[in-house]
C-alpha angles and dihedrals in degrees: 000000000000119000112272112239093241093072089058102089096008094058129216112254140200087227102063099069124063126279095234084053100049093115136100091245126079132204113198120173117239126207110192147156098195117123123255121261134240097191106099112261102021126101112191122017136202086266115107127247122196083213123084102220115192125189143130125286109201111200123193137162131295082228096056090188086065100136116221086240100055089052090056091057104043086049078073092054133098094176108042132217098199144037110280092174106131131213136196104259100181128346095202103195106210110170145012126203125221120276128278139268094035129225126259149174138201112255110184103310094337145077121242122184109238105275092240097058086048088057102047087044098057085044092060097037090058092052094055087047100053090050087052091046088053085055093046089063092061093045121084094201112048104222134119129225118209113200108205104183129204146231119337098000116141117225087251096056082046091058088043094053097061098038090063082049095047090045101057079036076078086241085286114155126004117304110226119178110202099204121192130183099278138133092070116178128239134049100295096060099123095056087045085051092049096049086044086054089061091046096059095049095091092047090041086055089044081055092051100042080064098059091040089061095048112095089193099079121073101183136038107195107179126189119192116183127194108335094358090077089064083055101042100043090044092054090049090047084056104040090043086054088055092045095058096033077066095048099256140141114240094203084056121031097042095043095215101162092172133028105185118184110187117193089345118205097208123129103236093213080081104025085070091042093042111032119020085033086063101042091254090155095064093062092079150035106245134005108201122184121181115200141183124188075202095067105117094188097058090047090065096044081051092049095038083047093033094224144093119298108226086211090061091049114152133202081239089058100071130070133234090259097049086047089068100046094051085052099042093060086054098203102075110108116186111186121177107207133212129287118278131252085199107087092227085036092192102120093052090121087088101009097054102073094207093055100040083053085057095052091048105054084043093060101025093042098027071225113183114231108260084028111120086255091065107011094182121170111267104233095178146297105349087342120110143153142188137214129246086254095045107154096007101121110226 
């Protein structure tokens, strides 16, 4: 991952990250339901489990005599001396969860999951919890970052992914990859993708569930990218709609201080009737989506789907209606970045220094957007960007 700007005149110290992680190598919990490999050297396929499997994914460089030092230095860099490219040192499976569905049975007027699922279920969702807690205690803030990919993205460039984030997140909070069955072959892969995409909901919200029921964590900050932002906003459809139905209150109860979609691939027809019709927008902190007009790859899902990408939205877009609401649940923040250097231009949420600053300061700093920490341009309403040397002081 390039060096974000805001690390070229605030420079990137040792001292930030935690003593216990001063190391190359990196260890990031998974949580996936994609099946297991039998190709040498890879650990989970595109192919779907009915289990939901969790571990550690430890992630190093390709030059394994990096010293820590060294890493430090070249984090400053725009321009880099040495080879930053990481590999997968070691995936370290360490739990599976029952099948799904579950069993159940009828007991009187309601439904019970059979005892011994249950069981086996608390048992795993401790473990989980444990390893997160052990994480916690390195961590001076105690959040948690959940990391939800997109199309075509094997489990490995998930884990890398995070891991670039993590890393200029000064290795502040607890890593966790949330990993689906994506990256299918052929030429209908995105379509495979997309129904694979609607398989993994319930396990994502069994995921979630966990981190809901730990007390240990103060903060939830999750970041969807691509078609992960169609997952990741259906499951919390779905789990905000519970948590009402109860009687409780999602701000509080779920503890989601940031919802970032980045280039989401989410047709906006339904993201008005589905989301902003059912007061989606209330259940967290802040909602964050970052769009460009110059992403190539949601031009071609618009034009295979033959709507408009949520991730191309323009200031034009939206009507005068929508506009007011935006701006009346005042924590919706929409930026359009600057133009890629990348010809697709549709992972520019950690490749695109300038955007990757922004996300950072949101999460690190809980900064607002127009504070000194993201001084974005204000377009209009809810509506921001930012330039290719935002934060670089001149």
């Amino acid at each position: 991952m390039p060096t974000p700007n805001v690390f070229v005149n605030s420079p990137y110290s040792e001292n930030d990250i935690p003593e216990t992680l001063r190391e190359t190598s990196m260890e990031l919990i998974y949580v996936t339901d994609r099946g297991a490999s039998e190709k040498k050297g890879v650990k989970y396929d595109a192919s779907r489990s009915s289990s939901i499997a969790y571990g550690v994914a430890k992630v190093n460089f390709d030059n394994n005599a990096l010293p820590f030092a060294t890493l430090i230095e070249q984090s400053n860099l725009q321009k880099r001396s040495a080879d930053l490219t990481y590999v997968m040192e070691q995936v370290d499976e360490q739990g599976r969860f029952p099948l799904s569905p579950y069993k159940f049975k009828m007991v009187g007027e309601h439904l019970q999951i059979d005892e011994d699922i249950l069981e086996k279920k608390s048992f795993h969702e401790n473990q989980l919890n444990n390893k997160i807690n052990q994480g916690l205690k390195n961590s001076e803030n105690k959040d948690v970052v959940l990391f939800v990919h997109g199309f075509n993205n094997t489990f490995d460039e998930s884990v890398f992914t995070l891991a670039g984030l993590w890393h200029f997140m000064k290795r502040q909070g607890v890593p966790i990859v949330y990993s689906w069955p994506a990256a299918a072959k052929g030429l209908n892969a995105y379509f495979a993708d997309k129904e694979s995409g609607q398989f993994t909901i319930f396990h994502l919200k069994e995921t979630l569930r966990v981190l809901f029921k730990n007390p240990e964590i103060e903060n939830i900050h999750i970041i969807a990218h691509s078609r992960g932002t169609d997952v990741v906003t259906t499951t919390l459809r779905e789990l905000i709609i519970e948590n009402r139905a109860s009687g409780g209150n999602p701000r509080k109860d779920l503890r989601i201080e940031n919802l970032v979609l980045a280039a989401p691939d989410l047709d906006f027809g339904i993201i008005k009737q589905r989301l902003m019709a059912e007061q989606f927008g209330p259940a967290f902190g802040k909602i964050t989506i970052y769009t460009s007009q110059e992403d190539s790859a949601l031009g071609i899902s618009s034009w295979l789907t033959n709507s408009l990408s949520f991730g191309r939205l323009n200031t034009k877009d939206v009507n005068v209606n929508e506009r007011n609401i935006f701006n009346s649940v005042g924590n919706v923040s929409l930026i359009k970045v600057p133009k890629s250097s990348n010809f697709i231009g549709h992972d520019y949420f950690h490749s695109n220094p300038a955007v990757s600053s922004d996300l950072i300061n949101l999460i690190l700093h809980k900064a607002s957007p127009g504070s000194k920490e993201r001084p974005l341009t204000k377009l209009e309403n809810n509506f921001w960007s930012l330039d290719s040397d935002y934060l670089i002081e001149k």
